[in-house]
C-alpha positions in Angstrom: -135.0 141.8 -98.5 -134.0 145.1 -100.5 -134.7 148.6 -98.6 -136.5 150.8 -100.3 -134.5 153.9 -101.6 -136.4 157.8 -100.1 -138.0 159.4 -102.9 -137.9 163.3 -102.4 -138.0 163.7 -98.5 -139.0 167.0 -97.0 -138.2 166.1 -93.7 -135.2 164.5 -93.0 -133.8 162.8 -89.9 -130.1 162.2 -89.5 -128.2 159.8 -86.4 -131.3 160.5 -83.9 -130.0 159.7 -80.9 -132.2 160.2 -77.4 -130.9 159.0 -74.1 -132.6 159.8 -70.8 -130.0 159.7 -68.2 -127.8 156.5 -68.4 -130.4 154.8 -70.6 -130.1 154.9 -74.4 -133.6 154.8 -76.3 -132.7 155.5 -79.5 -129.2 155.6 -81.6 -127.9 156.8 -84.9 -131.5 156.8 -86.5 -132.4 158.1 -90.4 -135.6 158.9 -91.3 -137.0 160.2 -94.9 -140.2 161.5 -95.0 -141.7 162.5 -97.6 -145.5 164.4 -99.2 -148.5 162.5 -99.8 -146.7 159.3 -97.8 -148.4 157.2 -94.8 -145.4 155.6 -93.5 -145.6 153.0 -91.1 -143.1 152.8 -88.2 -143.2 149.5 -86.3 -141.3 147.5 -83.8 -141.7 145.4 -80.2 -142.9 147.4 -77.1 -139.3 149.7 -76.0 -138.0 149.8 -79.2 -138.1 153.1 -79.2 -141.3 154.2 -81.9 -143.1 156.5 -79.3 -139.8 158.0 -77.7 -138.9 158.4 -81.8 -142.3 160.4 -82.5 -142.0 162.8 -79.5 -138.4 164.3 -80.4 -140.4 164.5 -84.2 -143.3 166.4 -82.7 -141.2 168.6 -79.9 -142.3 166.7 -77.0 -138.6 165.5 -76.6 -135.2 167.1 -77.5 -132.7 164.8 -79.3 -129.4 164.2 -77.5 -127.7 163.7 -80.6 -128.3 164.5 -84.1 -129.8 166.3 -87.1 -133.9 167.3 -88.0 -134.8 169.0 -91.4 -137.3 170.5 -93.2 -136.9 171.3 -96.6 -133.2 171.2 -96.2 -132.9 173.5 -93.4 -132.3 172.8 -89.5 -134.9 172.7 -87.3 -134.9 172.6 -83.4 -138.2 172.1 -81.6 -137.6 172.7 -78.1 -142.1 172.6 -77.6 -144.7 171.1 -79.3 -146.0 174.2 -80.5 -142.6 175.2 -81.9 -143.5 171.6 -84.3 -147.1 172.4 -84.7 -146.0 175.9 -86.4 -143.8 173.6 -88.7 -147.0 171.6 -89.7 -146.1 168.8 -87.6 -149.0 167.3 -85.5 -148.9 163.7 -83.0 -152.2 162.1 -81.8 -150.8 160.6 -78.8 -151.4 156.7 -78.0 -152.2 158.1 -74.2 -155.4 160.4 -73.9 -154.2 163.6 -72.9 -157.3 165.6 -72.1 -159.1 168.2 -69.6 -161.2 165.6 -68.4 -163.7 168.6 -66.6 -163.9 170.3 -69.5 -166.4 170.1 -72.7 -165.2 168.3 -76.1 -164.8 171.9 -77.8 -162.8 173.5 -75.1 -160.8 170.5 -75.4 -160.0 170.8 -79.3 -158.9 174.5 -78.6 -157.3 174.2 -75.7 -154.6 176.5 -75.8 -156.1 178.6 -79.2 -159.2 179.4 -78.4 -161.3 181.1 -81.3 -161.9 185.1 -80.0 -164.6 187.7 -81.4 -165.2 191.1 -79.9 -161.8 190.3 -77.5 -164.5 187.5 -75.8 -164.0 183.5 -76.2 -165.7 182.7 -79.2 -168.1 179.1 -78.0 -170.6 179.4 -80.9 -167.9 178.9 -83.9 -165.8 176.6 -81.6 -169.2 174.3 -80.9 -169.7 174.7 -84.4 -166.4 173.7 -86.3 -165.9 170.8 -83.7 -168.8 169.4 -84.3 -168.2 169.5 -88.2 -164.8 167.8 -87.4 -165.9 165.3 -85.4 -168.8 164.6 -88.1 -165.8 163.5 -90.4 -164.7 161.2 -88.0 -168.3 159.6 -88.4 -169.0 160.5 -84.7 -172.0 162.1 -82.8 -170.0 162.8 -80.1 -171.7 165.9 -79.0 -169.3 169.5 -78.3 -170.5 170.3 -75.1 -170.1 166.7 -73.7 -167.7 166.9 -71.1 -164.6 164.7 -71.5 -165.4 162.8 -68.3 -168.6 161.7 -69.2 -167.8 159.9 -72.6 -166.0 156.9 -73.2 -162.5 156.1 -73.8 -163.0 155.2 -77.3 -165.0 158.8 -77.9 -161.9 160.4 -75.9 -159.8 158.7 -78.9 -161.7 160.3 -81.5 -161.6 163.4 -79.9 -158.1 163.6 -79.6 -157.5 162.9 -83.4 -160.0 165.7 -84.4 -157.9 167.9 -81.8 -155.3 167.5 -84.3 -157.2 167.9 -87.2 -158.6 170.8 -86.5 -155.7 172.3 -88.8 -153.8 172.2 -91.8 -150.6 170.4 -91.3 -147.8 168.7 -93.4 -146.9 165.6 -91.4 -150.0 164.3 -88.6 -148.5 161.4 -86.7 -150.5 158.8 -85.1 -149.5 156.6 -82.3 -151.2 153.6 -82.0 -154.9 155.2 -82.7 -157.3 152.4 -83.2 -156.3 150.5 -79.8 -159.8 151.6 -78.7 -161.9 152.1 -81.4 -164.7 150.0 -82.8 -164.1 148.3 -86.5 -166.6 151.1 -88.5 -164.8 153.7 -86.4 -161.4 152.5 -87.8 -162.5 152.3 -91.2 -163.7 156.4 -90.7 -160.5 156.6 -89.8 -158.5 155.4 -92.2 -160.4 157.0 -94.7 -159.6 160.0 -93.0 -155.8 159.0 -93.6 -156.4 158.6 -97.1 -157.8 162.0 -97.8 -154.7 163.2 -96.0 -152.5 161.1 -98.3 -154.2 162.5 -101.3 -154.1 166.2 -99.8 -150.0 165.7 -99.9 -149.9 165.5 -96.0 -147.2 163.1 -94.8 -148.6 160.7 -92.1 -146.7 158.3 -89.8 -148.3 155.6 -88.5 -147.4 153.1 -85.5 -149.4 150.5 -84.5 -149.0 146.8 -83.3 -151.9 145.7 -85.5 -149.7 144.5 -88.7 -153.1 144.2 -91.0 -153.6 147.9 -90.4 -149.6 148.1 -91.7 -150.2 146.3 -94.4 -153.6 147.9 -95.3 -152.2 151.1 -95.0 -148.5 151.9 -95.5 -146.1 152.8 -98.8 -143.6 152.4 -96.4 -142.5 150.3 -93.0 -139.4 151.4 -91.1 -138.7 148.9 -88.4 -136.9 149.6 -85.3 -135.3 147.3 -83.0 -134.0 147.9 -79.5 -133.3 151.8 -80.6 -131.5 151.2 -83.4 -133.5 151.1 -87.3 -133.6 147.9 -89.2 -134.5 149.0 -92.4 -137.1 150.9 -94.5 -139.1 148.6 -96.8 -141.9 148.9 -99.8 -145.1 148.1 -98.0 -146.4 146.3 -100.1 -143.5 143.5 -99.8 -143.9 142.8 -96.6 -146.6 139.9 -95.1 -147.6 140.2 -91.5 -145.0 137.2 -90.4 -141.9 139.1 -92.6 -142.7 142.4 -90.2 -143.0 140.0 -87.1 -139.7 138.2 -87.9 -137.9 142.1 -88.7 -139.2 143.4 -85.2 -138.4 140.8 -83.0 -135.2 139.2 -85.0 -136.2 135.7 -85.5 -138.5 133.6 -87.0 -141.9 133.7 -84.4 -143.8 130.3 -84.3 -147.8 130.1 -84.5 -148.9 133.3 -82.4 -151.4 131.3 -81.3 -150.9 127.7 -79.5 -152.9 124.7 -80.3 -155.9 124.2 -78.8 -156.5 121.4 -76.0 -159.5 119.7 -75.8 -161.7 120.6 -72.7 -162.5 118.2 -70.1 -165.9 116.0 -70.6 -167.3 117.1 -67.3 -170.4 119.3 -68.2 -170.1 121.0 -64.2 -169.3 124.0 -64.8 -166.8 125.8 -62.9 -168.9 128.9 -63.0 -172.3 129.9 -63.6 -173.6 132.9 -63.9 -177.3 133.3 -64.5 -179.7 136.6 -64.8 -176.8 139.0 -64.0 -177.8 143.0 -64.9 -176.0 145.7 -64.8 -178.1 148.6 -64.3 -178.5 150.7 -67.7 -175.4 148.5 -69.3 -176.3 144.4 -68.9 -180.2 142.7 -68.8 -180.6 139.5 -67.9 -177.3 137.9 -68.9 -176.6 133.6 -68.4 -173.5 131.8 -69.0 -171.4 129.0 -67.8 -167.9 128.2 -68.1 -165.7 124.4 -67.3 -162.7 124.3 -66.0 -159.6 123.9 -69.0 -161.9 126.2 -71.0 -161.1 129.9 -72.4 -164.9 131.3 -73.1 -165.0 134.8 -74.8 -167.2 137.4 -74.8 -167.3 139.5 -78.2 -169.6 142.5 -79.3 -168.9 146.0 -80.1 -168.2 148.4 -77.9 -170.9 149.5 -75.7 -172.1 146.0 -75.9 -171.7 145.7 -71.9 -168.8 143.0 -72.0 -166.9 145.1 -69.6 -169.8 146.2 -67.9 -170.8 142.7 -67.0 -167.5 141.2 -65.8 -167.4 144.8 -63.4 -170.6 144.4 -62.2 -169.9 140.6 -61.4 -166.5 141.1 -59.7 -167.9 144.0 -57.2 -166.4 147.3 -59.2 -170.6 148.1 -60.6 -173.4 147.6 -58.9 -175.0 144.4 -60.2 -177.3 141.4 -59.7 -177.9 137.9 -60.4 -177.3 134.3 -59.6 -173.1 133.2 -59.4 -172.2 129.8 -58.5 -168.5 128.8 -58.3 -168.0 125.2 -58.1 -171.7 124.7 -57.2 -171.3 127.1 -54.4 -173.8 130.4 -54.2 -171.7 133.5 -54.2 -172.3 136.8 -52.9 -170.1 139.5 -54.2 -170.3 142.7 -53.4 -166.8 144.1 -53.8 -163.5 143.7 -55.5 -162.3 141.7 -52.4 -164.5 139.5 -52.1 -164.3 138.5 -55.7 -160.5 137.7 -55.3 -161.3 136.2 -52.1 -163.7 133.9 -53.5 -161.1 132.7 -56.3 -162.4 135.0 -59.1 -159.4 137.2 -60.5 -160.4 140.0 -63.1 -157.2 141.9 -65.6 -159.1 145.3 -66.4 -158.7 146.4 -70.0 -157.3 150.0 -68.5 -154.2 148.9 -67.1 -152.9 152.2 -66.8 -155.6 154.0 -65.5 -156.9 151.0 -63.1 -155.1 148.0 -63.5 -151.7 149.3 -62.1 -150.4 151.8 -59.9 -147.8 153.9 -62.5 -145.7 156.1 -60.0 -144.7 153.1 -57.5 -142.2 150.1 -58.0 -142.6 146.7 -59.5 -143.4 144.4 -56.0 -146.0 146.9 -54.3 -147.7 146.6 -57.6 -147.4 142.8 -58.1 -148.2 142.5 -54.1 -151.5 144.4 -53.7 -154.2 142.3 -54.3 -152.4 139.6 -52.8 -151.3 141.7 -49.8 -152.1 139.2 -46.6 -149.4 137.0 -47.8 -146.8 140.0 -47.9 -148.2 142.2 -44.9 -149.4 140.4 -42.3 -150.7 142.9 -39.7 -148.1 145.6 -39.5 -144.6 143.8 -40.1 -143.8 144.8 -43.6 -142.2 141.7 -45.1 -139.8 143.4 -47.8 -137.9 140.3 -48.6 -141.1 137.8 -49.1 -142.4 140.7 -51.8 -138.6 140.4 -53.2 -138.7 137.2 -53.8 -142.2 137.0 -55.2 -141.1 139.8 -58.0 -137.9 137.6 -59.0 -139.9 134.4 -59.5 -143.0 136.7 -61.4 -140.4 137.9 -63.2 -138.9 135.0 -64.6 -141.5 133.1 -64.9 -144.0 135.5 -67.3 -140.6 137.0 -68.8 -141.1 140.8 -67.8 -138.3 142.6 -69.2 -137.0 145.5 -67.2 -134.1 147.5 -66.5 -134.0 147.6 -63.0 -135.8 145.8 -59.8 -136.4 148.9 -58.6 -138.1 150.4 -61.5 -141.7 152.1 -61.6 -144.7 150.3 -63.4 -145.1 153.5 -65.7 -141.7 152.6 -67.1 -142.2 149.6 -68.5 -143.1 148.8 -72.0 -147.1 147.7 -72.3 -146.5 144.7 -73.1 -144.3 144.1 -69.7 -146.8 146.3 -67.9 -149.7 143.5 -69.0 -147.4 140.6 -67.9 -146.8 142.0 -64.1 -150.6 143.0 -64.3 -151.3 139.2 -64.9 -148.8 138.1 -62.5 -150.2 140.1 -59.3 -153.8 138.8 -60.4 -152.7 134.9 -60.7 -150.6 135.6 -57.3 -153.9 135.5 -55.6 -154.4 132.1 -57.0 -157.5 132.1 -58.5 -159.9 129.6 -60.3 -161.5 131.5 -62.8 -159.3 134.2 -64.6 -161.0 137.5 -66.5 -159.5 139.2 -69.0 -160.2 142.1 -70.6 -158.7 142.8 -73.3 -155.4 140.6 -73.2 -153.3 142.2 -75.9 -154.1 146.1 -76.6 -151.6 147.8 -77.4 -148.9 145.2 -77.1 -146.5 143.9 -80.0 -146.7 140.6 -81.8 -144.3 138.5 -79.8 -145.6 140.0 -76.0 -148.9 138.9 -77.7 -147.5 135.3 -78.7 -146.4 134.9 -74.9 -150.1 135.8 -73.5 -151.5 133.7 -75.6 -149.3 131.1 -74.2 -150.2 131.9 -70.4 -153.8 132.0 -71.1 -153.7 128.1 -72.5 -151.2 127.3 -69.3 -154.0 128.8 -67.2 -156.6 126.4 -68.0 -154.3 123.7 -68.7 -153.3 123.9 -64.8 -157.6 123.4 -64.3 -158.1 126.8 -64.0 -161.3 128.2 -66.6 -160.4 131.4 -68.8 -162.7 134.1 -69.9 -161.3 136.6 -72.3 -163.2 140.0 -73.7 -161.4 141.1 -77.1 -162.3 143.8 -79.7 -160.1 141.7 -81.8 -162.2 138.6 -83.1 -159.4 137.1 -84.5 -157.6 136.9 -81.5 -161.0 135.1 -79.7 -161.6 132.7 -83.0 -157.4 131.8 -82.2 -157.8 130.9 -78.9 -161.2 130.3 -77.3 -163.1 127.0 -77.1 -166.5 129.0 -77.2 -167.5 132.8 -78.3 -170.4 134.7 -76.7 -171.8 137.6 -79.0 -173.1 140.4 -76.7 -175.3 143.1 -78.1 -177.1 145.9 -76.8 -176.6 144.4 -72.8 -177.6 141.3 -73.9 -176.6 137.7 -75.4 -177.1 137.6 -78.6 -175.6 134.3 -79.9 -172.8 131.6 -79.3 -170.1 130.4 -81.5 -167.9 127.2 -81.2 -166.1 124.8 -84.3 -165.9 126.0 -87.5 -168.5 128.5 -86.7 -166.4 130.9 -85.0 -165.3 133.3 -87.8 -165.2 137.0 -88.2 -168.5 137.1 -90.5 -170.2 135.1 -87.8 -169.3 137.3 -84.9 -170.0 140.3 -86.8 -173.4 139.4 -87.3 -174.4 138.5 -84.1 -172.9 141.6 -82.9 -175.0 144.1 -85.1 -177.8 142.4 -85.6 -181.1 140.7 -83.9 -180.5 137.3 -83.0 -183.4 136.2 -85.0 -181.8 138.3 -87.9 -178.5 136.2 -87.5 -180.7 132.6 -86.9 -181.6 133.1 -90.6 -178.4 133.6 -92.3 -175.6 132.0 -90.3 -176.4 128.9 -91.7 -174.9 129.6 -94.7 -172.2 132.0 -94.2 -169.3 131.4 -92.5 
């Protein structure tokens, strides 16, 4: 596959190399960048894309090597030292004043002055006129803590925005956002294009790639493999460059589902209050059910509220047994095991090492009244992982330092070390490379296959079409529809999740 040859770079990178201690991230790295560009920079989880963007941006010094712009040496020891060279990152992490409003937040650190007084009327003003582009009604004196993470998302890329720069950088931005807000988005990358602004893109979502870039630079365990025409590549040629192989089907074959119509669980008239009304479903054992709908449907809502994190109600049978769940606990305790979609934020715990993490919710095997039993927790975190395949440097490494991908496998090995019957999870692959994604997919249809049942919540409807049985549609709190067979395709979904279910009754018919 020919490389494609840099056509007038302004920025130039020359044998990048960033180590951090004894650990090398990145080595001997060239980079062309050039105006009116969106330049895709892809890889596997570690590879070394975000490490790459943050010596770009000045939230990194290189240990080795050569940055210019327009021919001459540049050495950004601070982001704002990169800002003033016009170069901008949207981070993949939200980095925000959560007690603070959504305008204080997009001039946080240049705040707008009149009269020698902070200026909150022009600030109010131009933020909410950036985050109108966005296609957002987020409102400017929202504070950060009260809006959701996909908001948050959107208000970090109008953050950076806010000025005129030659290179914006954006680190895996659509992770959260809904489908429309994606499409605002790239339109918003577009206009940059056309204003001459150089924009580099990394994301684990290859169709955005391909949608978007004029060129793909692939790294590989630190080192580049090669800068390509975007336009030649497929999905699978990116896939095999990343991971240096051919991949096999991402997603495994399907299995039929037992013929016993007991259902493993059922769930009927759960609410959540002022998120979920009147919600029923059931699911078998050896069946992966998932729940689609757009954000603010109540998917996560409902899975919360059942597992003891919200306050909820309803009817939950497990097995034909009545449950009463009123906490976390006693959800695990009762055999129900839930992956939260925020791994970082909920999910694990970032600043301590790999077996207190896989150990927690499991901890009466590991910590029986005082006596701490050190080697027990060992052993566990060798066979977790070799058995789900987390990659890592050290034993006694932190959660926070592993890749997301290898952060998602420990966070569904301390779940299934409590051995439960019915799995949750929520959101299975954000944020994680093709071949992590390839390997989840694979636990999730060992999960049932061992007679456990599966429910899976995914913004990505391709990803519940390639692996689930059935699909419920959720909109505005409520069910709105379910998919199995050949009706389970993106139009189908779509429709159920924007519009009335009598709406949907009249055209799926037809359309799939």
């Amino acid at each position: 596959m020919p490389e494609l040859e840099a056509k007038a770079p302004f920025f130039r990178v020359e044998q990048l190399c960033k180590s951090f201690g004894p650990v090398t991230v990145l080595t001997d790295i060239d980079l062309d960048i050039a105006a009116g560009e969106i330049h895709a920079i892809i890889g596997e989880n570690g590879a070394g894309k975000s490490t790459l963007m943050k010596v770009l941006s000045g939230y990194a010094a290189p240990s080795a090597g050569r940055l210019t712009i327009d021919g001459a040496d540049v050495h950004f020891t601070h982001p704002h030292q990169a800002q003033d060279a016009g170069i901008v990152l949207v981070h993949q992490e939200i980095l925000l004043a959560e007690a603070l409003t959504v305008a204080e937040n997009l001039y946080l650190g240049r705040e707008l002055t009149k009269n020698g007084l902070v200026d909150d009327r022009t600030m109010r003003r131009v933020a909410e006129d950036k985050l109108a582009e966005l296609g957002t009604s987020i409102s400017p004196r929202a504070l950060v803590r009260d809006i959701s993470l996909a908001d948050r998302q959107l208000v970090q890329i109008a953050r950076a925005l806010l000025d005129d720069h030659r290179v914006v950088i954006f680190d895996e931005p659509t992770a959260v956002l809904t489908n429309e807000e994606v499409d605002r988005l790239f339109d918003i990358i577009f206009a940059l294009k056309a204003r001459g602004v150089a924009v580099l893109y990394i994301s684990h979502r290859l169709e955005e790639v391909q949608k978007l870039a004029d060129k793909v630079t692939v790294l590989r365990d630190g080192l580049k493999v090669g800068t390509y025409p975007g336009h030649t590549l497929s999905q699978m040629d990116m896939a095999r460059l990343m991971v240096g192989r051919e991949l096999s089907q991402l997603y495994p074959e399907k299995k039929p589902v037992g013929k016993s119509d007991t259902p493993l669980l059922s769930v009927k008239n759960a609410r959540v209050p002022g998120f979920v009304k009147d919600v029923s479903f059931s699911v078998r054992r050896g069946e992966i059910l998932g729940f689609a709908g757009m954000i603010g449907a109540g998917r996560t809502e409902l899975f919360e509220g059942l597992t003891g994190l919200r306050n909820g109600s309803g009817t939950i049978e497990l097995d034909g047994k009545p449950l009463e769940i009123g906490s976390p606990r006693e959800a695990i305790d009762a055999g129900i095991g839930y992956l939260t979609e925020d791994r970082k934020g909920k999910g694990l715990l970032l600043q301590e090492r790999l077996a207190p993490n896989l150990t927690l919710s499991a901890i009466g095997k590991f910590h029986p009244g005082m006596v701490m039993k050190g080697r027990r927790e060992t052993e566990a975190l060798d066979e977790a992982v070799e058995e789900y395949d987390i990659r890592l440097k050290s034993l006694r490494a932190r959660a926070g330092q592993l890749s997301g991908g290898n952060q998602q496998k420990l966070l569904l090995a301390k779940v299934l070390l409590t051995e439960p019957s019915v799995v949750i999870i929520d959101e299975p692959t954000r944020g994680i490379d093709i071949a992590n994604k390839a390997q989840i997919y694979a636990f999730i249809q060992d999960l049932v296959q061992a007679g456990k049942a599966c429910i899976v919540i995914s913004s990505e409807m391709q990803e519940l079409i390639g692996i689930c049985d059935r699909i419920l549609v959720m909109r505005e709190g409520r069910l709105n529809g379910e998919l199995t067979g050949e009706d389970m395709t993106e139009h189908n979904i779509a429709l159920l999740a924007t519009t009335d279910s009598a709406t949907e009754a009249a055209h799926l018919g037809g359309k799939k």
